[in-house]
LUMMARVO-635647 format. One record per residue (C-alpha): x, y negated, z. Coordinates in steps of 0.2 Angstrom, whole numbers, plus 5000, padded with zeros to 4 digits. Example, Ala and Ser with C-alpha at 12.3 -4.5 7.8 and 13.67 -1.06 7.14 Angstrom:
// residues 2
506250225039506850055036
//
This chain:
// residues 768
500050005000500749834995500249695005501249534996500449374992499649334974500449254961498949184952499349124933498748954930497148994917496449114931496549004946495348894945494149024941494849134956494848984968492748954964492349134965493449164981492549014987490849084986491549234992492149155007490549075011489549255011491049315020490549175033488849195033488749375035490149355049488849255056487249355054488249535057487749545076485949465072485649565059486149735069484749665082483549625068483449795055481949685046483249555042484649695034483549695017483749535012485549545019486049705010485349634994486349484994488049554996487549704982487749554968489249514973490449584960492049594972492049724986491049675001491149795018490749775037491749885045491749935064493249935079493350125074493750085055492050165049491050065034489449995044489049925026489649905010489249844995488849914977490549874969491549964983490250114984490150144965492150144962492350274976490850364976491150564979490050704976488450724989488850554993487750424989488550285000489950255014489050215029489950305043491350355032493250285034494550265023495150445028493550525021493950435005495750395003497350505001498250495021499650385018498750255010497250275024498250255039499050095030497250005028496950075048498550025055498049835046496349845053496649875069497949745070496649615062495449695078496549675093497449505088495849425080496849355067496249375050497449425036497049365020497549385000498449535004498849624987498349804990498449954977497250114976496650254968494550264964493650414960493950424944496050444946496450264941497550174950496849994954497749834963496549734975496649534983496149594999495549465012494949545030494349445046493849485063491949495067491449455086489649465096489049335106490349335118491649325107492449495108492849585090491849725087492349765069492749685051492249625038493049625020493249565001494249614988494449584971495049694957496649624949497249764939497249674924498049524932499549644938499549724921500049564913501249544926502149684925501949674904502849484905504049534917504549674906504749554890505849474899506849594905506949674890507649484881508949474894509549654889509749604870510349434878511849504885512149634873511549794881511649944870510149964858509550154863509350064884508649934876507450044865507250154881506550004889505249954878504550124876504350164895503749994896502250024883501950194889501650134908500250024898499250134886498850294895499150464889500450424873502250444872503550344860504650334848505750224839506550274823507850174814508150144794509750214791511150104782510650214764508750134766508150304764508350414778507650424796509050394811508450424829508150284839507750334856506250414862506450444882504950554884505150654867505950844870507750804860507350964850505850884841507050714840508450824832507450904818506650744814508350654813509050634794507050644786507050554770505650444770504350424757502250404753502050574762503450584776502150594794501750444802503450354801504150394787502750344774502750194788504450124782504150174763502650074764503049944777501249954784500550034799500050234795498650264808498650454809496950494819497250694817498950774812498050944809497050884794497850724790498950744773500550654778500850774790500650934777502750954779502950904797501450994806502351144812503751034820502450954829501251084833502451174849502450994858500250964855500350814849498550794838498850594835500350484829500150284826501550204817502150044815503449964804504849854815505349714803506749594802506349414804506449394783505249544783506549684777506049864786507049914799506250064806504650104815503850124833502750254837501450334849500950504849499550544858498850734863497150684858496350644842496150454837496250304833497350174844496150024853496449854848497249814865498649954863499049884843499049724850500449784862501249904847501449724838502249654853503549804855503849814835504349624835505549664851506449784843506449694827507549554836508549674845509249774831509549624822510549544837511549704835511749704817512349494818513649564833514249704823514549584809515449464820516349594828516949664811517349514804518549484819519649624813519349654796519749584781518249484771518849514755519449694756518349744770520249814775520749794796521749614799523049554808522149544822522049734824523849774819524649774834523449884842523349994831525350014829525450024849524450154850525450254835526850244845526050314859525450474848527350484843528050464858526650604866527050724852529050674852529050624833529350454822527750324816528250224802527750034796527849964779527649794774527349784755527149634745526349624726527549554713527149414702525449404710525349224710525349234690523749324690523149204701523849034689523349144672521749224674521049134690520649174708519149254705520049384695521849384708520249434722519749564713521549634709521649634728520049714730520549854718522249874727521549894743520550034736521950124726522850104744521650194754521450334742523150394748523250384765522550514778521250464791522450444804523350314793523050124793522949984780523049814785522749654774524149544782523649374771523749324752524649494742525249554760524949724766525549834781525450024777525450144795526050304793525350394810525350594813526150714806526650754788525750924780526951064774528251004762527750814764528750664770528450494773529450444757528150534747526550464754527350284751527850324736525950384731525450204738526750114725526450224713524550214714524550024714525850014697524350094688523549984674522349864680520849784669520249634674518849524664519249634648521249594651522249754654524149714664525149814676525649774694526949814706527349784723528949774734528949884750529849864766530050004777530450024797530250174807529850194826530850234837532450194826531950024819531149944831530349994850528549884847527349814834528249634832530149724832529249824817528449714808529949594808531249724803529949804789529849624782531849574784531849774770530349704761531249524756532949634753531749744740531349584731532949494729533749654722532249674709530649704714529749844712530749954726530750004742531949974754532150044771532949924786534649954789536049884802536349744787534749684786534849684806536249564804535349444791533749454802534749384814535849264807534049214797533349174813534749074820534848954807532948944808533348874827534548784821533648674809532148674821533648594834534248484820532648414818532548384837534348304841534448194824535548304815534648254797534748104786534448004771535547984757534947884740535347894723535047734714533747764696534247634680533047554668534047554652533447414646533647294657535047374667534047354683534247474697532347464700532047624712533047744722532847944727532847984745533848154747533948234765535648314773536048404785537448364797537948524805538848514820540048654813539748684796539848494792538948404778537448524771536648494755534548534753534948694742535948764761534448764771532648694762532348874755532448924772531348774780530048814766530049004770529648964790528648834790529848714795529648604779528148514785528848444802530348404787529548324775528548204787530248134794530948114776529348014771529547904788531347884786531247834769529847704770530647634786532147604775531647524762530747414771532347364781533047324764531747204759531747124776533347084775533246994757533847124744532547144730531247244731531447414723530547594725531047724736530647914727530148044740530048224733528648324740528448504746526948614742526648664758526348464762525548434748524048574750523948484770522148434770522548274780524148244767523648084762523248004778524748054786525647954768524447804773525147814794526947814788526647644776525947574789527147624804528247554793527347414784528047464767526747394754526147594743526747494726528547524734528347714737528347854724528048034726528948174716527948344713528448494704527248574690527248724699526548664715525348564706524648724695524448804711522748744710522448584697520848544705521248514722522948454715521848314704520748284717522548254731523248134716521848034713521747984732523447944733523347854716522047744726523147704740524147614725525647744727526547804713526647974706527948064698528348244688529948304696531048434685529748424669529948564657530548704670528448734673527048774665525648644665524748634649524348484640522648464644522948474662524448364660523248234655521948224669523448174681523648024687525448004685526747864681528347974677528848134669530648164676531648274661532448434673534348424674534548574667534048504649535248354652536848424656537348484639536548354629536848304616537848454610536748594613535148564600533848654609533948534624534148414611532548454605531448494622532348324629531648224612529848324613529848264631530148094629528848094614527548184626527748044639527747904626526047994619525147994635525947814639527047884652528747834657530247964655531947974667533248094666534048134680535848224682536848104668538348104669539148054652539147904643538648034625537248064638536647884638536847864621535848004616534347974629534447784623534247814605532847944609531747824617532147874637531847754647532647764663534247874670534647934685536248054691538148034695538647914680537747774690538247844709538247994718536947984733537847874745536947824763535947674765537547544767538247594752536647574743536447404748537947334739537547424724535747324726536347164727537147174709535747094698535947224684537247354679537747394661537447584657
//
């Protein structure tokens, strides 16, 4: 017996409070009239015919506990056989004993403290079996002397009150499970046990859509024997597949009233017939854009159809465990995304070293070797530049695939980043097989011909190689060394495979002391500017100058670019670079106008990793204006090749930096491959001929003619032309007379520092 207050919902308490009212004043009334009424039979009549219409339970009851009266409600819902009332029965004669003695010990107490106990929340059993919750109010009744002789009562049925209780409650317990990510078969669990506790006599079921959108996968079904789960699981469903199946291939509810003559069930009756099911009720679960994801279902031992109330509640489970697999599908997504591969669908970086510490364990249980290799496609980037990245992402695609084929299922892939792999060669090697051959099968199986948008080529790949416990004692000591093999395989051809060795050891490590020492040059000042003045022949007019960085090693001494930007650009270090050069060399100038030299244009060169910076050009506008260098004054040098990286984002870069009013410049023109039409959609100021078509001009008559076709492009797309790297006075002559129109290189000056330069500016023009 539960005695704790009501929580009355808001719609019913006005209604409750009114009825309890009138309630309260018969109660008064009849407390009132009790002893008269005992004296006066001729008065019980009309006394006993009042309280009958009250539809709430109404009883007097004596010091003994035994009804003196009570009401038609109360009488009718615990009538027994013989009995056609309760006058001088107790709760004994109609109650089970344990919830008996609880009304007696509470009556007693109400008798010999003559307190009354009110909105006491008491549950029962009828005569029919149901179970029923009462708001039960009991008070004192006393003669005219004031001593109790009995009680009376009221109580009201609030079964349905407490039924949509327990019904909210149970929503929300079950959205806090999908909340926090409880597992879908609990969560399942929950919403069935909570229906079945609310539509009597049925038992549930949820069945999922499996990933094929074909087949029947077992959701949960607490009260179902697992058997009759386990020969249902892996149906296919279809317009005669029982209840749930022809469910989900319909996407409508299948009422099945009786599964011995209904149709649907023709395949699956003799599965059900051990368990006496006789009715099953389906309905589809959907995703919130409508998409069926499985079904819920109540079986039922007696033929039927399902009340409105129960669909009504089926519609309520259905849409609960539409949103719970969908919160599972969106966190699996998420999850998977985490640690695989978009493109490829192949693990990421993110799960490599997890999955190579736990390799090493398995070797070091089974006392053997686990092997890492870091391979690299060749020439990628051309597929990318010739055909496009739609079809370089699809080449990756395919790879990944051909790369799966030949692993085992202990083995792992990883898609590193760009045309990076990792290949994991975990367990042990079948009889006659070696680790050599199952890397070999990878190379081998990648090298095949590839068609791509009707074009067939052929790719390869260069493949590093470390071994555990040899190479390396963990996952980074792996990777680093497999990679050190891997760049060793490229610089002596490509397509091979290279296994780490103590050399590669010792390059690894004099690698990364150079990398801290240009990180520590960086920090302590070690770099700086040097300037190599530009010449308009025309005029004569040093009119710009390029701004070339060096290194002052504190042993090596004087390093040139070629000594240590390859490396700088291979760790990342050129950005941090690259910002000082562009600061340092706009400071500079500036100093020289300051301090009354003319004003000339200082030529920064560019790297691609700055240049694809999404805030690129801001950080250009900070350092004019830390500086206070007016843009006209600047100009930027950058290579074809990192413009043809991507000429759209490349335009896009240019044009904002064109709007800034800085210049623009082609650096080493010729040694690329931009085309003509994209050479003319950028806005540049300069085509700079490569050295490398200067320096045996004007002997050699093939950079004779690329220097002439040069210059003629430029003039055509009224661009100016400079050569850089002259160094004879032939040289001049010939760039002159083919219409060049500015010179740069050692003829002029060698790059000298800042001081040096300034004296060279203050001469008004130089004759070439």
């Amino acid at each position: 017996m539960s005695t704790k207050p009501s929580h009355l919902g808001n719609e019913d308490t006005d209604a409750t409070e009114r009825l309890m009212s009138a309630s309260q004043r018969l109660i008064d009334e009849a407390a009132r009239l009790f002893p008269l009424a005992l004296a006066q039979t001729d008065r019980t009549i009309w006394l006993e015919a009042m309280i009958d219409e009250v539809p709430d339970y109404l009883y007097f009851k004596d010091r003994n506990g035994r009804f003196v009266v009570a009401n038609r409600a109360i009488v009718n819902d615990n009538r027994r056989e013989g009995l056609d009332g309760l006058e001088g029965l107790s709760d004994f004669d109609i109650h089970p004993e344990p919830l008996a003695r609880g009304f007696f010990n509470t009556e007693q107490e109400i008798i010999q403290t003559g307190r009354a106990m009110l909105d006491m929340e008491e549950l029962i059993r009828d005569s029919s079996g149901r179970l029923k919750w009462l708001l039960s109010s009991k008070l004192p009744v006393r003669n005219g002397a004031g001593e109790v002789i009995g009680i009376v009562g009221i109580a009201r049925d609030i079964t349905e009150r407490k039924r949509a209780e327990s019904l909210h409650l149970g929503q929300a317990h079950l959205l806090k499970m999908i909340a926090v990510g409880a597992p879908l078969l609990e969560i399942f669990s929950s919403l069935i046990l909570l229906i079945e506790a609310h539509v009597e006599g049925v038992t549930g079921s949820i069945l999922v859509l499996g990933p094929d959108g074909k087949r029947i996968v077992h959701g949960a079904a607490p009260n179902l024997d697992p058997a009759f789960c386990k020969m249902i699981e892996g149906a296919e469903i279809g317009p005669v597949a029982g209840s749930c199946g022809t469910a989900m291939w319909r996407g409508e509810p299948v009422i099945v009233c009786d599964i011995e003559t209904d149709p649907l069930w023709a395949d699956f009756r003799s599965l059900v017939a051990p368990y006496g099911f006789r009715a099953c009720w389906s309905s589809p679960i959907r995703s919130y854009q409508g998409k069926v994801l499985g079904t819920f279902a109540l079986y039922s031992r007696k033929s039927g159809a399902p009340t409105a109330e129960c669909m009504k509640l089926v519609g309520m489970a259905t849409h609960i465990a539409g949103i719970a697999i969908e919160r599972k599908a969106a966190e699996d997504s998420i999850q998977f995304m985490a640690h695989h591969d978009t493109l490829t669908g192949l693990p990421n970086r993110s799960v490599l070293e997890e999955r190579v510490t736990s390799a090493i364990k398995a070797a070091d249980k089974r006392g053997s070797t686990t092997t890492l290799a870091f391979l690299d496609l060749d020439n990628f980037k051309l597929v990318n530049d010739s055909l496009g990245h739609h079809a370089g992402d699809e080449l990756l695609k395919i790879v990944a695939g051909r790369m799966l084929g030949c692993i085992r299922a202990s083995d792992t892939i990883v898609r590193l980043g760009g045309d990076e792999f990792v290949v994991l060669i975990n367990g042990a090697m079948r009889k006659g097989e070696s680790v050599e051959d199952r890397l070999r099968a990878v190379r081998d199986a990648i090298a095949e011909p590839v068609e791509i948008e009707g074009r067939s080529f052929q790719i390869t790949c260069s493949m590093g190689v470390a071994a555990y416990p040899e190479h390396g004692r963990n996952a980074t000591e792996l990777l680093a060394r497999a990679d050190a093999a891997m760049y060793r395989a490229k610089e002596i051809g490509r397509d091979a495979m290279q296994v780490f060795t103590a050399e590669l050891a010792n390059r690894a490590h004099e690698k990364l002391e150079r990398q801290e020492e240009l990180r520590r040059a960086l920090a302590q000042d070690e770099l700086f500017l040097q300037y190599q003045p530009q010449m308009d022949l025309a005029t004569g007019r040093i009119f710009a100058v390029e701004a070339l960085i060096r290194w002052r090693h504190p042993e090596r001494g004087l390093m040139s670019p070629g000594d240590f930007i390859p490396l700088a650009e291979e760790t990342g270090l050129i950005g941090p670079i690259g910002d000082w050069t562009l600061h340092a060399a706009c400071r500079q100038n500036k100093a020289w106008q300051v301090s009354g030299l003319p004003p000339v244009v200082v030529s920064v060169n560019v790297s691609a990793r700055q240049f694809q910076e999404k805030d690129w050009v801001e950080r250009v506008a900070a350092a004019l204006e830390q500086s206070g260098l007016e843009a006209r004054y600047l100009e930027l040098e950058l290579t074809e090749s990192m413009i043809m990286q991507d000429v759209q984002q490349a335009v896009e870069t240019m044009h904002r930096l064109s709007q800034l009013g800085v210049h623009l410049a082609i650096d080493d023109f010729g040694t690329g491959y931009s085309s003509l039409s994209s050479l003319k959609r950028f806005p540049v100021g300069r085509l700079k001929i490569d050295r490398s078509f200067v320096q045996d001009l004007p002997s050699n008559s093939d950079d004779a003619a690329i220097a002439r076709a040069i210059i003629s492009l430029a003039r055509t797309l009224q661009l100016r032309v400079i050569a850089e790297g002259v160094e004879t006075r032939e040289q001049i002559d010939f760039l002159r007379e083919a219409g060049c129109d500015e010179i740069q290189g050692f003829y002029l000056s060698r790059p000298i520092d800042a001081r040096a330069l300034q004296a060279i500016l203050c001469i008004p023009d130089h004759q070439p």
